[in-house]
N, C-alpha and C positions, 0 to 999 in steps of 0.2 A: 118857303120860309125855312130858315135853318133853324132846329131843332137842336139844343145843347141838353147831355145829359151827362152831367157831373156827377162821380165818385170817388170814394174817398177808396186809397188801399194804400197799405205800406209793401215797404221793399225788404226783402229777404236778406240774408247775410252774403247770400252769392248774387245780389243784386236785380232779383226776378220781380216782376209784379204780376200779377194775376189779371188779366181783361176777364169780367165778370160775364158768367154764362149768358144771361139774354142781352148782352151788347155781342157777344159773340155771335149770339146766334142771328140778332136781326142785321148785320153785318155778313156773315156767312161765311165768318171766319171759324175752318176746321184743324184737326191737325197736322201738322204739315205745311199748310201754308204758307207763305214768306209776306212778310210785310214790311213796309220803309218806315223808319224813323226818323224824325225829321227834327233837329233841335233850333228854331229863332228864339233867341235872348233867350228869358227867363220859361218860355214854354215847351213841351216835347207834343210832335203832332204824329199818328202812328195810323198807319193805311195802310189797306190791304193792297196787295200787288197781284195784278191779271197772273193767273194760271198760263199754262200752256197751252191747254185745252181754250182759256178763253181767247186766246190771240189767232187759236187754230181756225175757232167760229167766226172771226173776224175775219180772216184769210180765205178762209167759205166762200163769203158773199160776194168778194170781188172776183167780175169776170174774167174768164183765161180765154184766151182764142190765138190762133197763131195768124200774124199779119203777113201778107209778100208783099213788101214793096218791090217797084222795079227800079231801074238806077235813076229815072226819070224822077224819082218819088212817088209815082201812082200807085194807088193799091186799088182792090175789089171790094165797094162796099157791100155787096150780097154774100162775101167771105167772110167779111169781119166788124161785122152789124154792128158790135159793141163797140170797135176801134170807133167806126165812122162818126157814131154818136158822141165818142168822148171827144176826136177833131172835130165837129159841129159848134161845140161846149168853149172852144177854147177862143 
């Protein structure tokens, strides 16, 4: 269930607002961080944006292996166990 947690804050002379420390913090938005703004009609929607680090962790998980194919198409599936199983998949 989505959770709404509205506050009220104004905007500075140089147009800033303040995101309030525990929406920051259960957000896990530090400083530095970059976030998207987003404006439909009459609302502004503001999200945080994957780190570097996080996209790094993402790029972790997927498997790397080098494949040979021959001109045939054939490859070794006992070389490239992952390839074989993502061709199984498809």
């Amino acid at each position: 269930m989505l959770k709404h947690n509205t506050i009220t804050a104004k905007m500075s002379s140089k147009g800033q607002i303040v995101i309030p420390a525990d929406i920051r913090k259960k957000l896990n938005i530090n400083n530095g961080d970059t976030v998207s703004i987003t404006q439909n009609n009459d609302e502004v929607l503001i999200k945080k944006m994957p780190s570097s680090l996080s996209w790094d962790n993402l790029i972790n998980d997927i498997p790397n292996e080098k494949v040979d194919i021959d001109k045939n198409g054939n490859y070794d599936p006992k070389k490239s166990p992952n390839f074989n199983n993502w061709m199984k998949e498809r």
